[in-house]
N, C-alpha and C positions, 0 to 999 in steps of 0.2 A: 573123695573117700574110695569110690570106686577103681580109681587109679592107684593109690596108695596104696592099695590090698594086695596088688601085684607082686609087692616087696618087704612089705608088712602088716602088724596086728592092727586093728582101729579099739581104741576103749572108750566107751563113752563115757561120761559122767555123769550119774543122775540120782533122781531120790528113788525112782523106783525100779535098779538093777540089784543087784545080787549082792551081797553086802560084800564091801573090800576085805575085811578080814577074809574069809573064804574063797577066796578069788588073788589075794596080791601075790601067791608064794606060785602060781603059776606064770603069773604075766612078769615077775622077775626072771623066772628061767628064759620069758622069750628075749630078756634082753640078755642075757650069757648066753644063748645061740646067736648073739649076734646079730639079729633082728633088727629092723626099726619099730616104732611105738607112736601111733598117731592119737594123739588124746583129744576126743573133742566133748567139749563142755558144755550140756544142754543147759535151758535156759525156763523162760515160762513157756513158749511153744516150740517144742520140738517136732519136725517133719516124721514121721512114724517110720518114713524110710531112714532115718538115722538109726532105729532101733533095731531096724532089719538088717542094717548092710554094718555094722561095728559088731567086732568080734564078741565083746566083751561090756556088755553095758552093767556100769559097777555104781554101786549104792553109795556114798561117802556117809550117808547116817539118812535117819528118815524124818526127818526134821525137815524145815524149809533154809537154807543155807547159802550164801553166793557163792556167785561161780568161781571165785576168784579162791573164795575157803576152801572149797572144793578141790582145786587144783592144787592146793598147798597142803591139803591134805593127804592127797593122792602119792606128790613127789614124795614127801616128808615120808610115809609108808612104804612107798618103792625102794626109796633109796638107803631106810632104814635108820633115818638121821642122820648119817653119814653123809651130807653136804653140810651141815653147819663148821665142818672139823677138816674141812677140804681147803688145801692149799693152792693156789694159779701161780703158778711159779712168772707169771709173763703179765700179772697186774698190775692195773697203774694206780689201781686202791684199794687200798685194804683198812677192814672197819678192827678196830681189834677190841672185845667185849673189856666193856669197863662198866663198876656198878654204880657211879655219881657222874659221868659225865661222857661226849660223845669222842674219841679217838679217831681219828682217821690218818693214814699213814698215803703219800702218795708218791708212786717215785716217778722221776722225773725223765723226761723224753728225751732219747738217747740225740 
């Protein structure tokens, strides 16, 4: 983390930061300056120097939650839901939403 800072923000994730509402319309600007964004994801024991040395230790709800919800929360709010509608123009799978069964489209290696 301490290296990381060098060149960018650290966010932690946790139940008891700052609630992401009040906090995410900042840490998207730091990615339109171009920044990088190191997220790192507390757990049951976190080192108390994570909370010192991360820019931004952010709330995801105050509930008990996985880490995993956590982070998908996190992106899903940063990114404004605008990854679910994102295209890769250079994938080799694409899931395409259907409501009675699973679609998958895969193109094949040149």
């Amino acid at each position: 983390m301490k290296d990381f800072k060098k060149r960018g923000v650290v966010v932690h994730l946790t139940m008891y930061g700052e609630s992401i509402n009040e906090k995410i319309d900042s840490i998207r600007e730091i990615l339109r300056e171009g920044k990088d964004i190191l997220v790192v994801i507390g757990g049951e024991k976190v080192p108390k120097e994570t909370y010192e040395l991360a820019d931004y230790n952010i709330s995801i709800g105050n509930q008990p939650h996985s880490e995993i919800a956590a982070l998908a929360v996190f992106l899903d709010r940063l990114f404004e839901g605008k990854t679910l509608y994102r295209d890769y123009p250079d994938a080799k799978i694409r899931v395409i939403p259907s409501e009675k069964k699973k679609v998958v489209v895969r193109r094949d290696s040149p």
